[in-house]
Every structure is written in C-alpha cells, then in structure tokens.
N, C-alpha and C positions, 0 to 999 in steps of 0.2 A: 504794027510792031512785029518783030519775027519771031513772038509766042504765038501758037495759033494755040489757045485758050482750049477751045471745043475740043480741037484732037487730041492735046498733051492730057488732059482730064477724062479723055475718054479712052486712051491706048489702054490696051490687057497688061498688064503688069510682068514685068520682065524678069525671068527666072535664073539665076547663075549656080553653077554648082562652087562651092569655094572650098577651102581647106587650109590647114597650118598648121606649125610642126616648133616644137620647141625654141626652134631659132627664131626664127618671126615674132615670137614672144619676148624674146629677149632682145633682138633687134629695137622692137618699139618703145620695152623701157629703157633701153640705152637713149632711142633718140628722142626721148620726153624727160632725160637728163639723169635717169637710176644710175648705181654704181658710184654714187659720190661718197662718202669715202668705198673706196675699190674692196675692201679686207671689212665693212663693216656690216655683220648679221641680218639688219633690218635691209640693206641695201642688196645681198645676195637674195632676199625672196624673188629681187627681180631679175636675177644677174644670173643665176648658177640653175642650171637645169635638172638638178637632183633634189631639191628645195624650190622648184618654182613654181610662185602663184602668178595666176593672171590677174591684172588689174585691168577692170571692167572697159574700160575706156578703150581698152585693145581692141573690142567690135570695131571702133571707125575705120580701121585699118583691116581688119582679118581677112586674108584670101587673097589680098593683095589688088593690086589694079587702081580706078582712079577711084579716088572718095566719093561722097554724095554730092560733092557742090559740083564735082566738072563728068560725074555719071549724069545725072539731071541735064545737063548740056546734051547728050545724046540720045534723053528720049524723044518720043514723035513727038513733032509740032514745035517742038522749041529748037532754035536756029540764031544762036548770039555770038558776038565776039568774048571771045572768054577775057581779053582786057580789060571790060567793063562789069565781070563780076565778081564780086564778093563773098564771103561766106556768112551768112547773117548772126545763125546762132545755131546751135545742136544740140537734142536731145537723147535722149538714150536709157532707154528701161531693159534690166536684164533681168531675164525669167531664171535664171539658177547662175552657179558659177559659172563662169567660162572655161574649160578643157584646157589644159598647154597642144593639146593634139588629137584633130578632128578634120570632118568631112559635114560639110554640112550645106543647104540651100536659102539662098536668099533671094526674097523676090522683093522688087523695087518698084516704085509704080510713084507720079505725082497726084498728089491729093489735092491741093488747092492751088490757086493762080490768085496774089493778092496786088492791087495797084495803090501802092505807097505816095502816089502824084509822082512822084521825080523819080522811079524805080520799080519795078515789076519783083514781086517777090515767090519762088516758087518752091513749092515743099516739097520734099522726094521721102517718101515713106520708104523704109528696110525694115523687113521684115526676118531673121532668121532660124533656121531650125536642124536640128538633126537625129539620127536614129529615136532619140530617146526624148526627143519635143523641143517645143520651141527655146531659141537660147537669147536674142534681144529681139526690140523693137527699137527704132531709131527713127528720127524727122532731121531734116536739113533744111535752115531757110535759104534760098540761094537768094541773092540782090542782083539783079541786072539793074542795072544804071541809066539812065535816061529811055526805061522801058513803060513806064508808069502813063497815069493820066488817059485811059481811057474809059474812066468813070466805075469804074467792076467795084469789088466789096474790097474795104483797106485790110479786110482782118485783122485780129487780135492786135491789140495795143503793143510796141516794144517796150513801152515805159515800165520800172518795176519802184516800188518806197524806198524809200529813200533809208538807211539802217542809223539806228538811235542809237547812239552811247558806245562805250565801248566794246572792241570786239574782244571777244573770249581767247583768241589767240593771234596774232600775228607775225607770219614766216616771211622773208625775203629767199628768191631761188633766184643764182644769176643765169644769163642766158647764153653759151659759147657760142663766139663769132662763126664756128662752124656749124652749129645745131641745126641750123634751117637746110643743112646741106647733108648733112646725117639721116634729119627727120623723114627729107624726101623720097630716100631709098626703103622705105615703107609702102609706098605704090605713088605717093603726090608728085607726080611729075609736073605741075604748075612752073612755068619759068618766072613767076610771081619772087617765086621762094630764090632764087640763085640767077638772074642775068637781070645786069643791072639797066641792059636798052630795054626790056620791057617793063621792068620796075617803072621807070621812068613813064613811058607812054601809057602804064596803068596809073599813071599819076604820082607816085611813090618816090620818096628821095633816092631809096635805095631799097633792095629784096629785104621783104619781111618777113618772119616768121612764119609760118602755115598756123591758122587759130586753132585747129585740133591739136596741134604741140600745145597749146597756152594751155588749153582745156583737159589734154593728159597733164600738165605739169599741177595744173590746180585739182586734178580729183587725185594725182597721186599724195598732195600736200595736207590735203582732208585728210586721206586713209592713213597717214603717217601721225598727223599733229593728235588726231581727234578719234579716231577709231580703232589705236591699237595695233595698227601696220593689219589688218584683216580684211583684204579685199571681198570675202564675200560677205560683208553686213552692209555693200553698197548696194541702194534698190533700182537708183535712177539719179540722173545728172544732167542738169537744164542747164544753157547759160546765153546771153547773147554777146555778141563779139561786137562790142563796142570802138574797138578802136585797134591800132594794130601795137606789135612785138616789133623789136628791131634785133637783129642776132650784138649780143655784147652787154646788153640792159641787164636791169635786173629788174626782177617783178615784183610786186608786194602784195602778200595775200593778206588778207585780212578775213576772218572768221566769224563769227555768230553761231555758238550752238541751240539748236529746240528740243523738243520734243521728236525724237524720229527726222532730225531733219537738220542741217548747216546751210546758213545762209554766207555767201563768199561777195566778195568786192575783186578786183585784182586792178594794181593799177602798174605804171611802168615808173618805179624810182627816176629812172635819168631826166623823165619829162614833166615833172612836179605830180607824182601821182596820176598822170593822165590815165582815164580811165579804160581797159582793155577788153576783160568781161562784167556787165553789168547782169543783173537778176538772173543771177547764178546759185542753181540749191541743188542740194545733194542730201535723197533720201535715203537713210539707214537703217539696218535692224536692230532694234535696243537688244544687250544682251542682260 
C-alpha cells in the first residue's frame, strides 16, 4: 500500500506558522452561507467586522492553505492519489474563543493509521496555539479507498445510536449552486469541489460540496437555533461525514438538546433525507 505505516506514525510533527485578519473570518462565514438575510442583526455577527465573532468551526480553515484531509496527503510515508480520498469525519476542541486577528503556530502530525478492510483510515492531529496559549485541537479521518486489508487495528467504531423521538428543533439551510465554488477560496483547492472530469473519475455524478462547509453550516445552525447566536459557549464539535452535499440541495438539521451537549442528524431534503453527517455532537457551556 503507498502508506508506509512505520514512517507516517513516526515523522516529527510538522510546525507551520499561520495567521488571519478579519476578512478571512468573514470570507468563511460568507462561504458556510452567513449573511442571509444581508441587513439582519443575528446574520452581521458574521458579516460586519465592527461586530464580529468567530464561529468556532473557522479553525478548519484559519491560516489558509490545504485542510487536514489533503495536508495528511503530504506527510512522510503516505503517497495516494488524492481521487481516491475522502474526508471521513472532523473533530475539533477549542481552548478559548477564537480572535478575528492573530498570529499563531500549528503543528500537525498523524496519530493513527486504521485498516477499515476496503480503506486505510488516517488521522492527522492539529494542534494550535498562540502568544497567549493554546487556541484548538482538531483530528481529521482521512479515507483512502481501496487502501485497507492489510490486517492492522480497524479503530474506533464509525457507528453512532440511532436518536429516539423527537428532535428539539429542526432547521432546513439551502445550499447555493455556487457555495462549493465560494467555499473553496478558503484554502480547499480540491478539484473534488468544482471540475466535473474529476468529480466523475472520483466516482461522483457531479462536484460536491467540501464536508467542512456541511460541518460549518450545521455548528453555525446549533449556535443560531440553540445557543443564543453566542459563539463562545461552543466547547467542541464531532461529526462523521456520512455521505455527500450537492451545491443546489437543501440540508435538514435535525437537533437533540442534553445536558451540555446537542446531538445533530443532517440529511439532504432533495435525496429522501439521505444521510450527510452521522454522530454529530456539539459540547456547550450551560449559561
């Protein structure tokens, strides 16, 4: 297989300086679909730079460059055709709010190498921090495709219960036939997202959405529906990407509040609810 296992797991962790400046903040909630209605209060937290907070989810992107699923592709030892991978699922723990405007260091490094049989699964730890300590943690499963099967440990289960009764709240958010084309000027330059000859030979009718847009769209739908529009009582946001987005859809969130905690479904309306993100939770701070 072109993971060499030994060496990707044993490279020194790779150190980047990164930074970002008010626009970049607002760039990303523009391309995770903020600003609907254009003139509405709750909608300028993300929009207007004199009032802007960060919604947490902006680490996947901050600093710019390629995300965790096609950085992971250039550490040591792993050597894939990127048509054959996917983004499995994303994690992400933030140690205080996130700055509209900073300088800070992130070091990346893979943690595990899991063999799924039909797929190689590999997690790329981000680590961030700056002057004044650390700002998240993040994990990426990446899926290589027909990389699996050569007996190693499957890791964690992707299966998550199945949710009883009904949900506490339920938003639809549709998706602009341009979004994926928007979203990418974030740093994803995947041609996943926007040319449809390699949509096709990644197996795809047509370019799909990037799953950190699905994943911005559904924690910004939390902090909206459920938390008050208050980005910092977000603690942490799991999800796995169960299936994809098509630019034009609309999504269906579906909700579950706990204790310190929302449990999310997200499905795509146009395809009978086909499922998008599965065992998707988002910890918050009770106020």
């Amino acid at each position: 297989m072109p993971v060499d296992i030994t060496r990707a797991l044993a490279a020194a962790p790779r150190t980047t300086e990164i930074s970002w400046t008010p626009d970049d903040v607002q760039l990303y909630h523009l391309g995770i679909g903020a600003g609907v209605p254009a003139t509405d209060p709750r909608e300028l937290r993300y929009t207007l730079e004199s009032r802007l907070h960060v919604l947490p989810s902006f680490a996947t992107v901050a600093g710019g460059g390629p995300p965790g699923v096609i950085a992971a592709l250039s550490m040591p030892g792993v050597d894939v055709d990127l048509a054959r991978v996917l983004h499995g699922g994303q994690s992400l723990r933030v140690h205080r709010p996130l700055p509209a405007r900073a300088t800070a260091t992130r070091t990346d490094r893979i943690t595990a190498v899991h063999d799924k049989g039909k797929a190689a699964v590999l997690v790329l730890r981000s680590d961030a921090a700056d002057a004044d300590g650390p700002l998240w943690t993040a994990e990426a499963q990446v899926y290589v495709r027909g990389e699996g099967g050569w007996g190693g440990d499957r890791g964690p289960s992707a299966g998550a219960p199945e949710e009883r009764g009904a949900p506490d709240r339920t938003v639809e958010r549709p998706v602009r036939e341009d979004q994926a084309l928007l979203y990418r000027l974030t740093g994803d330059l995947n041609p996943l997202h926007a040319d449809p000859g390699f949509a096709r030979r990644a197996g795809f009718d047509r370019p799909v959405l990037h799953g950190l847009c699905t994943y911005g769209m559904t924690l910004k739908a939390v902090v909206d529906t459920l938390l008050d529009g208050d980005v910092t009582r977000v603690r942490s946001c799991t999800a796995r990407f169960a299936g994809v987005t098509y630019p034009g859809e609309t999504l269906r969130i579906r909700m579950w509040r706990g204790d310190g905690t929302v449990r999310v479904a997200v499905g795509a309306v146009d395809r009978g609810d086909a499922p998008v993100l599965t065992g998707t939770t988002v910890e918050f701070t009770q106020v």
